[in-house]
Every structure is written in structure tokens, then in C-alpha cells.
C-alpha positions as CSV (number, residue, x, y, z in Angstrom):
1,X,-96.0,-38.5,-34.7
2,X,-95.5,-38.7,-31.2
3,X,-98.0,-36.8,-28.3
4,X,-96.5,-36.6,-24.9
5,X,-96.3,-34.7,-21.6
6,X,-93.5,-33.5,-19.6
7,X,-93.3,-33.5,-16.1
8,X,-93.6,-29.7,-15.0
9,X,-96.6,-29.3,-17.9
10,X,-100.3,-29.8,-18.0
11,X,-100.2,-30.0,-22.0
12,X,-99.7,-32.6,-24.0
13,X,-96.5,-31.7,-26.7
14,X,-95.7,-33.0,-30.3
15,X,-92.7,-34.2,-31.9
16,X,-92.8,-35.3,-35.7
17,X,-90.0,-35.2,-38.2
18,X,-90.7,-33.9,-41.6
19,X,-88.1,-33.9,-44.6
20,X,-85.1,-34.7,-42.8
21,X,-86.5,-31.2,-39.7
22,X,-87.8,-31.9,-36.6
23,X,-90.9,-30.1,-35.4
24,X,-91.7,-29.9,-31.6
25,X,-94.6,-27.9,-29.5
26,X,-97.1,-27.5,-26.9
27,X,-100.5,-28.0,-28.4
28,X,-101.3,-25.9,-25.3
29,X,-104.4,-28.0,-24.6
30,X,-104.8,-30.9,-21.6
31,X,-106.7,-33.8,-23.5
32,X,-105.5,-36.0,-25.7
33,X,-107.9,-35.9,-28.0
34,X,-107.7,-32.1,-28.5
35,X,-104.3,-32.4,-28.5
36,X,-104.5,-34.8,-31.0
37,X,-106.6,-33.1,-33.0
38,X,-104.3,-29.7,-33.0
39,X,-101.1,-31.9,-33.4
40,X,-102.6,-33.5,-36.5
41,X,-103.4,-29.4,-38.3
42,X,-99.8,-28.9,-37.3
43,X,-98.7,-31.8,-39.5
44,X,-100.8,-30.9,-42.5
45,X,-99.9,-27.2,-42.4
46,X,-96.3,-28.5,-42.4
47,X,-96.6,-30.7,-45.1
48,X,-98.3,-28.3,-47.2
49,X,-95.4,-26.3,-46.9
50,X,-93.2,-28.5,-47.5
51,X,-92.2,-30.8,-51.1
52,X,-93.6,-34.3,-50.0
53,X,-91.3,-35.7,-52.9
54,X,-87.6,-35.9,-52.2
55,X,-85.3,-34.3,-54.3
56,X,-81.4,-33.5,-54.6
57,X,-81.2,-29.9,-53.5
58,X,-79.0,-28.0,-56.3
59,X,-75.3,-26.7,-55.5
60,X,-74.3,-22.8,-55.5
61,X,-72.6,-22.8,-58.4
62,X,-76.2,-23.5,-60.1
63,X,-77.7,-21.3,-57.7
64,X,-75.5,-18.6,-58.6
65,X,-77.7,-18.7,-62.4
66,X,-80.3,-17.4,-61.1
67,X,-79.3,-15.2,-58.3
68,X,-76.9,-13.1,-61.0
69,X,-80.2,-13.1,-62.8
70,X,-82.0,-11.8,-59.7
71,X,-79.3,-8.9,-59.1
72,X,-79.7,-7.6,-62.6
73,X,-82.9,-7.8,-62.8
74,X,-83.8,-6.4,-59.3
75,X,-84.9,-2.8,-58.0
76,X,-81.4,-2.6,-56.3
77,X,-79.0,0.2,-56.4
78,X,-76.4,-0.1,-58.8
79,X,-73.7,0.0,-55.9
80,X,-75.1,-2.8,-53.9
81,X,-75.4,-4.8,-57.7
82,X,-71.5,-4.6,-58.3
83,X,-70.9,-5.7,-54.2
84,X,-72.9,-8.7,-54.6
85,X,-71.2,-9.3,-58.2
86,X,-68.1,-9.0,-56.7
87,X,-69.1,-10.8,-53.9
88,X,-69.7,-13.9,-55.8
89,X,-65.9,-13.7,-58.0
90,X,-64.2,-14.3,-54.5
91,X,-66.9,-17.0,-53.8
92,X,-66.0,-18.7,-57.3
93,X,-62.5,-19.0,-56.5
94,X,-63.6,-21.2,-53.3
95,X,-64.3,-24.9,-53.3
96,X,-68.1,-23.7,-51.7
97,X,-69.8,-23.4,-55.7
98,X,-69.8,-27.4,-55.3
99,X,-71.4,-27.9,-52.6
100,X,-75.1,-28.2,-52.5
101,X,-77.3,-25.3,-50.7
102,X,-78.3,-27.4,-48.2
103,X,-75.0,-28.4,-46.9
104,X,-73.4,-25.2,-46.7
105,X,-73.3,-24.1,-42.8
106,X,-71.9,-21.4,-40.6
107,X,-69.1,-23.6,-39.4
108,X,-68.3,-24.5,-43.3
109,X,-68.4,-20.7,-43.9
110,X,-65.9,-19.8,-41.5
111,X,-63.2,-22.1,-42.9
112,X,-63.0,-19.9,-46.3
113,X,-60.2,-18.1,-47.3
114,X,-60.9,-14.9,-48.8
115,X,-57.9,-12.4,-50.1
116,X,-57.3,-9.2,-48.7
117,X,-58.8,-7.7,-45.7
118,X,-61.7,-8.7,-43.4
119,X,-63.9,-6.3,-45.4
120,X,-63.2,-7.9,-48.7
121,X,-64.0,-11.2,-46.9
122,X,-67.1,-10.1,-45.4
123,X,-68.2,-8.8,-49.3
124,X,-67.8,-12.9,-50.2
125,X,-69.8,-13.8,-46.7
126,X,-72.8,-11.3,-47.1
127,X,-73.4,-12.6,-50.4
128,X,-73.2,-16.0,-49.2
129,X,-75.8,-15.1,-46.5
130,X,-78.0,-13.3,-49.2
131,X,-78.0,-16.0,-51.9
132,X,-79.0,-18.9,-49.4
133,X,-81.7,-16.4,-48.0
134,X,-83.0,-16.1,-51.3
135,X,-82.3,-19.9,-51.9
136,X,-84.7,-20.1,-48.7
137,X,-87.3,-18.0,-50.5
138,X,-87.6,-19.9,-53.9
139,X,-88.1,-23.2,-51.3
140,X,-84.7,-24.8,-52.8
141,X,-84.5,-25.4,-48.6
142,X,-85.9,-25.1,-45.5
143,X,-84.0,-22.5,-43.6
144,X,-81.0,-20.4,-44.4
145,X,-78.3,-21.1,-41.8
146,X,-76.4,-18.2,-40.1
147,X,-73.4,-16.9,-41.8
148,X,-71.2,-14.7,-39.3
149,X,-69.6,-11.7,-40.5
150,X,-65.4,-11.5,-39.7
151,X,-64.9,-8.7,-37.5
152,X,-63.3,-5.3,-39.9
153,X,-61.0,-2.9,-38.3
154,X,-61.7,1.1,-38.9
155,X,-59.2,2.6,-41.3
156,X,-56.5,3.7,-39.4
157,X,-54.6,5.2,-42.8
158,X,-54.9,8.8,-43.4
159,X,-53.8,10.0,-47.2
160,X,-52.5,13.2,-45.0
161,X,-49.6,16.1,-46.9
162,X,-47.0,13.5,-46.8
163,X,-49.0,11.4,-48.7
164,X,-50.5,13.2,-51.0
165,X,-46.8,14.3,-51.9
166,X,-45.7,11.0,-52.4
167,X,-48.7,10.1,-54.6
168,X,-48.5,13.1,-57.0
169,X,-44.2,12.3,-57.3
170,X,-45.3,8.8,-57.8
171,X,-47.8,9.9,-60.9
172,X,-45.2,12.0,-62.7
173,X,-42.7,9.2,-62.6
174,X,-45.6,7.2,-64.1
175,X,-45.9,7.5,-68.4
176,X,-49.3,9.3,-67.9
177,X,-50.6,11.7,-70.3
178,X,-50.7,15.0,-68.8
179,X,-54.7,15.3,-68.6
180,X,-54.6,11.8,-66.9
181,X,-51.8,13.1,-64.4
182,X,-54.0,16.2,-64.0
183,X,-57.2,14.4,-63.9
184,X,-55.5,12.2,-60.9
185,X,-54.1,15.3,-59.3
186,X,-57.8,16.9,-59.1
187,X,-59.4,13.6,-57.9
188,X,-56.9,13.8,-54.7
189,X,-56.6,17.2,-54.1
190,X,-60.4,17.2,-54.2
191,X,-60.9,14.1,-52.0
192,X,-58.9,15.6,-49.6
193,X,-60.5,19.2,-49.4
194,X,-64.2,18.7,-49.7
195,X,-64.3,14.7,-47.8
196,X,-67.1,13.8,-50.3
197,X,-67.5,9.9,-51.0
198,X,-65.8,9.6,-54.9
199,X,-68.2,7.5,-56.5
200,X,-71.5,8.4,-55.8
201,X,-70.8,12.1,-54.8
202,X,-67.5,13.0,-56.2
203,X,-67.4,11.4,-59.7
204,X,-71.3,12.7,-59.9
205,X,-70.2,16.8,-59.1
206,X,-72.0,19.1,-61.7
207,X,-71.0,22.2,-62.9
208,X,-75.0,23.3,-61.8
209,X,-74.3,22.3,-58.2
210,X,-71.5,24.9,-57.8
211,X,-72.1,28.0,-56.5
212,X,-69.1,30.0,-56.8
213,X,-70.5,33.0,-55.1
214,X,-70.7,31.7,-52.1
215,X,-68.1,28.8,-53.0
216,X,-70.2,25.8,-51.8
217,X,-70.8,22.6,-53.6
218,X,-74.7,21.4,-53.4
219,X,-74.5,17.8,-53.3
220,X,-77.8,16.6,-54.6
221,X,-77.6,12.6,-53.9
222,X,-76.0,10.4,-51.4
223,X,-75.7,7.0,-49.9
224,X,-77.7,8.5,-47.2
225,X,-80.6,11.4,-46.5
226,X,-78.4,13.1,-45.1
227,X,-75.7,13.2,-47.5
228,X,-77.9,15.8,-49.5
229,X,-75.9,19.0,-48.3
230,X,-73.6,22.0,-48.9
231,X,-69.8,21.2,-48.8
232,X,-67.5,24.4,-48.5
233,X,-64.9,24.9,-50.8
234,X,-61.3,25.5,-49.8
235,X,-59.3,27.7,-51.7
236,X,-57.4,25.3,-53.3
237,X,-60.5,23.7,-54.6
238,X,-62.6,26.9,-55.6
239,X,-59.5,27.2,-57.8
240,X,-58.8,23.9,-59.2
241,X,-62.4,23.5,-60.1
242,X,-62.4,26.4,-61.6
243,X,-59.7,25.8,-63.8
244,X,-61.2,22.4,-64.5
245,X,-64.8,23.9,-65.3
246,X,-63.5,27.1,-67.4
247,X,-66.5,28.1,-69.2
248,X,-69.1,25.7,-69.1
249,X,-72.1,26.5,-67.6
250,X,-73.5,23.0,-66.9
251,X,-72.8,19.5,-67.5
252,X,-70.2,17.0,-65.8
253,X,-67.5,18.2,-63.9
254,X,-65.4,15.1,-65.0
255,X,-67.2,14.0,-68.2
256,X,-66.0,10.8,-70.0
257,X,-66.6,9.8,-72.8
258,X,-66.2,6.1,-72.6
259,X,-68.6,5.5,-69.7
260,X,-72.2,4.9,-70.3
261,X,-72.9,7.4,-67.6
262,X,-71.0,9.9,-69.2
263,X,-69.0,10.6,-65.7
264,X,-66.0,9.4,-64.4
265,X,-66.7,5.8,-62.4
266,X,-62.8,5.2,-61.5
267,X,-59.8,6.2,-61.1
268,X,-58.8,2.8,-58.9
269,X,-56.3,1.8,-61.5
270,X,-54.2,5.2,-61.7
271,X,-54.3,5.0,-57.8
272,X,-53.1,1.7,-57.4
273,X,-50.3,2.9,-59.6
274,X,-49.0,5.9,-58.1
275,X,-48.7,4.4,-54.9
276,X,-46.4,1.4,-55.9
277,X,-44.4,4.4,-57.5
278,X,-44.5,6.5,-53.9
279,X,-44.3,3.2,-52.0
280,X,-46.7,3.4,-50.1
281,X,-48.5,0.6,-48.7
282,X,-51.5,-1.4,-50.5
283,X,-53.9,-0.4,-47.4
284,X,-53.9,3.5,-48.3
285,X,-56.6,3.6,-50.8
286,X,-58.3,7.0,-51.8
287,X,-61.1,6.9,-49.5
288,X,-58.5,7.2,-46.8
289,X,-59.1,11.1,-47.7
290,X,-62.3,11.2,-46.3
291,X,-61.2,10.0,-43.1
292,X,-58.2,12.6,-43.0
293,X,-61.0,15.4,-44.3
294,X,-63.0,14.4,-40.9
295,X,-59.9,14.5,-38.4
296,X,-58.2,17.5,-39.2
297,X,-61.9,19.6,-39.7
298,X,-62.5,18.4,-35.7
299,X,-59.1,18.8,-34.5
300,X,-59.1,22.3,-36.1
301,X,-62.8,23.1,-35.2
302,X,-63.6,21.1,-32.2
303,X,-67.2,20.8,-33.6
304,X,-68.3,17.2,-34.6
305,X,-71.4,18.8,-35.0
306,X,-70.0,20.4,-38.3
307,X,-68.1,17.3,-39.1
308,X,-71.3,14.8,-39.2
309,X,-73.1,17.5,-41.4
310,X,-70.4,18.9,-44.1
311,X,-69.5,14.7,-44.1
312,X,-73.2,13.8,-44.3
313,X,-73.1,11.4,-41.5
314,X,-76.2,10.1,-39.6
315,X,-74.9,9.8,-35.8
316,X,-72.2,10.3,-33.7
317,X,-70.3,6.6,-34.0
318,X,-70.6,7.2,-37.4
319,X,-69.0,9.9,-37.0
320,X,-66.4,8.9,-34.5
321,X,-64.8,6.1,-36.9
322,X,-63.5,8.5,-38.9
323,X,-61.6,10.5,-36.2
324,X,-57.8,9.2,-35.7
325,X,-56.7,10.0,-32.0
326,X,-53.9,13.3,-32.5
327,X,-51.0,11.7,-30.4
328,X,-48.6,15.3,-31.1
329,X,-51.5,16.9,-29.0
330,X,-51.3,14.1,-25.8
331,X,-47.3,14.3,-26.4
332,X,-47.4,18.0,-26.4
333,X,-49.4,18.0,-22.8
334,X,-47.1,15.3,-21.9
335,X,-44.0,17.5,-22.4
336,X,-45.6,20.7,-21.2
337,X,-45.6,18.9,-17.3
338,X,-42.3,18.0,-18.0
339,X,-40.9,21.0,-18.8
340,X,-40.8,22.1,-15.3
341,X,-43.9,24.2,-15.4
342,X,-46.7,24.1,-12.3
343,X,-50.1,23.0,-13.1
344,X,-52.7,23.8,-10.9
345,X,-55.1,20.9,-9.7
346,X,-58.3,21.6,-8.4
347,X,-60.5,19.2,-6.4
């Protein structure tokens, strides 16, 4: 251990190196043997914390054991259990499972290759971050390093009419049955008219939470507190649901048989192939319907007010990512100057 003073300081500083960190401070008093005194406690504390035996750090792969162990076993939501599941099959497919905890670094981070889009990379990277935090926490190494995120992009798809056409022609061309076709055909035309989230809200809808009197849906439970509200029906969807709900009082609005939930949890696959059948591209996925169900409420409203609470947002940039600049409205205001009519300026 080293004591010391640096020219522009009246205390003495330490600088010891313990497992392979260094550790560096004022002792914040002026005599040595104080200093040395509150150098030494700094040591012990240090060493206390710290394995005094040397060992081989294990890699991720092994990590990964116990971590999967962790996420099932942990009071998380079942969302944020399949994320880091997921998270962990893009990580697998990497060369990173062989390296050991202790190696892995930001800069090694950033060479990984993830398919997809910068969100389905950043899926692999937070879990990356989260297992060597934990790694951190069970003492398998010091510190975790920082893992940067990749910077995502705002959905700039819409699944607008022309869409929607092309995906319902692109399911009857598929060898459905006709309650899948129909189930799909709801899921959209639903998506698109209320602007719920599909798994936690949509897929959960129950027949108790309608109120067709005043043709609202109550939406008990959301990702957020303020996703508990009333969503207004649309004629098309007062009807379709209730067609779909007939006569039953309660229960699921989609009820399935096959999931342990006794809901629907996907319809990812049917999606996936109706749009190769409409060719439409791979970025237009079906939450692309909330976004359109925000824009066209504000353009026709005005009122982001109403948006943010029918949506169940929290603030304002919230809010705003799902809002897709109108460029017929700009080109319309464009044309009307050019049309040869006089606009009055005022200063």
C-alpha cells in the first residue's frame, strides 16, 4: 500500500491494488500516522469484501443456469420473464456464452450482431446488462461494466385502410379455417378501432368489462396506472364484438382452449402469414395499429389530451411517438398558396 500527497493537497492519499482493482483516496487527514491508520480500515474493509483466494470467474453460458433459474423463480411480470427469455436465445446464438463474466466489456458488447431491428438487439443487450448486474450481486465479480443500448427508431408504419385491406385478402388466400380467418379479422379490426395494447389488454377483454349501454370497454389492467380506463367503441366494434360475444354474459372475449390462461396469447403467426400473402413488408407488425389508432384520433380531434387518456399514456413524448406527421395536410396548405389565392399576413 502506498500513502502519498499531491502537490495542490494537504492530505495524504492511498493507492493499493486488490484482486486485479485498484483502490485510490484521500484519507482526508494531514498526518501520516492518521493517515496511515485510516488507509489501513480501508484495506481491511476491502478485503472483507472481497474473495482473498483467487478463482476462475465462470463464463455466461454457466451463468445463464442460474439466471433462467432466477427469472422463473422471481416476482417479475410474466412479460418482462419471456423478454429476458428471449433475450438470452439471441445471446446463445453469439460467440459471448464462452466468454467468462469478467471479460465481457462494453466495447466487446458492441461488436455483436443481433438479427432484426435495433429493438430486437437491444432485447439481447438489456439482458446482457441484467445478467452481469446480477452476476455482480452473487459476487461472481467486482463490478458490472456498462452495456450501451443501440439507438431504436419510432415506428414509422401505420397498419392504415390500405393495409388492413391487404391483410384480410392476404388471409382468405391463406387455407385458414373460417373461425381462424374470423378470429384474425376481429383481432385487426379491433386493434385498429379501440388502440388497446393486444396482449396484456386486448387478448385479456372480458365480456364483464363491456358496457354496451354506453358502448365503452373498461380496461381493468395495464402496463401502466394509467392504462386502467374506458375505451369508446366504434360502431364497427360495438358490432363485431357483439357478434363475437352473442349471449354470454361473462367470461373471455377470446377464450382458448389450449392456453393455460384460458385467453388468446397470439395471433403472431397468422399475422406474419397474411402479410407475406398481401406483401407487405416484415416491419408492419400489428402493434402498428395502435400507432395508426393515435394519429388519426388527433388529426381528427386535435385533442392529445384525449389521445394520452383513451391510449393510457403517461406524458406528452409518450404520447407524441405515436403521432406520424400528416404530409396531405402541409401539401394541401402548400397548394392552397399556390392556387393563386391572397393570404393575409399580419405582423
Amino acid at each position: 500500500m502506498k500513502l502519498f500527497k499531491k502537490p495542490k493537497s494537504k492530505f495524504y492519499w492511498y493507492d493499493f491494488t486488490v484482486r486485479g482493482r485498484r483502490y485510490r483516496g484521500s484519507t482526508q487527514e494531514t498526518k501520516s500516522v492518521r493517515a496511515t491508520q485510516v488507509a489501513s480500515l480501508r484495506l481491511s474493509s476491502v478485503m472483507e469484501t472481497s474473495d482473498p483466494l483467487p478463482s476462475k470467474p465462470t463464463t455466461l453460458g454457466t451463468l445463464a443456469g442460474r439466471f433462467l433459474a432466477w427469472v422463473d423463480s422471481g416476482r417479475l411480470e410474466e412479460m418482462t420473464r419471456k423478454f429476458y427469455r428471449n433475450g438470452w436465445r439471441l445471446l446463445k446464438a453469439t460467440a459471448v456464452p464462452e466468454l467468462r463474466v469478467d471479460q465481457i466489456t462494453n466495447d466487446g458488447a458492441e461488436q455483436l450482431k443481433f438479427p432484426g431491428s435495433a429493438a430486437n438487439a437491444n432485447c439481447a443487450l438489456r439482458t446482457l446488462r441484467r445478467m452481469l448486474h446480477k452476476a455482480e450481486e452473487w459476487k461472481m465479480i467486482e463490478h458490472a461494466p456498462k452495456i450501451k443500448m443501440m439507438k431504436e427508431h419510432g415506428r414509422h408504419l401505420r397498419l392504415d385502410d390500405e393495409a388492413e385491406r391487404k391483410l384480410l385478402e392476404g388471409a382468405q388466400s391463406c387455407t385458414w379455417r373460417k373461425r381462424t380467418f374470423e378470429l384474425f379479422r376481429d383481432i385487426v379490426i379491433l386493434m385498429r378501432d379501440t388502440g388497446m395494447r393486444n396482449q396484456r389488454e386486448l387478448y385479456r377483454m372480458r365480456i364483464e368489462n363491456l358496457d354496451w349501454d354506453n358502448r365503452v370497454i373498461f380496461v381493468p389492467d395495464s402496463k401502466t396506472l394509467e392504462g386502467r380506463r374506458l375505451v369508446p367503441m366504434s360502431r364497427r366494434a360495438f358490432e363485431l364484438l357483439r357478434a363475437r360475444c352473442g349471449t354470454r354474459c361473462e367470461g373471455w372475449v377470446f377464450p382458448s382452449s389450449r392456453a393455460a390462461s384460458g385467453h388468446l396469447r397470439s395471433i403472431d403467426r397468422l399475422f406474419r402469414e397474411a402479410r407475406c400473402q398481401a406483401g407487405l413488408p416484415a416491419e408492419l407488425v400489428l402493434y402498428c395499429a395502435r400507432h395508426d389508432y393515435g394519429t388519426r384520433v388527433l388529426m381528427r380531434t386535435g385533442n392529445l389530451a384525449a389521445v394520452m387518456k383513451t391510449m393510457g399514456h403517461r406524458d406528452v413524448k409518450t404520447a407524441m411517438q405515436y403521432q406520424h406527421p400528416e404530409l396531405e395536410t402541409v401539401r394541401a396548405a402548400l397548394d392552397y398558396g399556390a392556387a393563386g389565392e391572397t393570404v393575409e399576413m399580419r405582423v
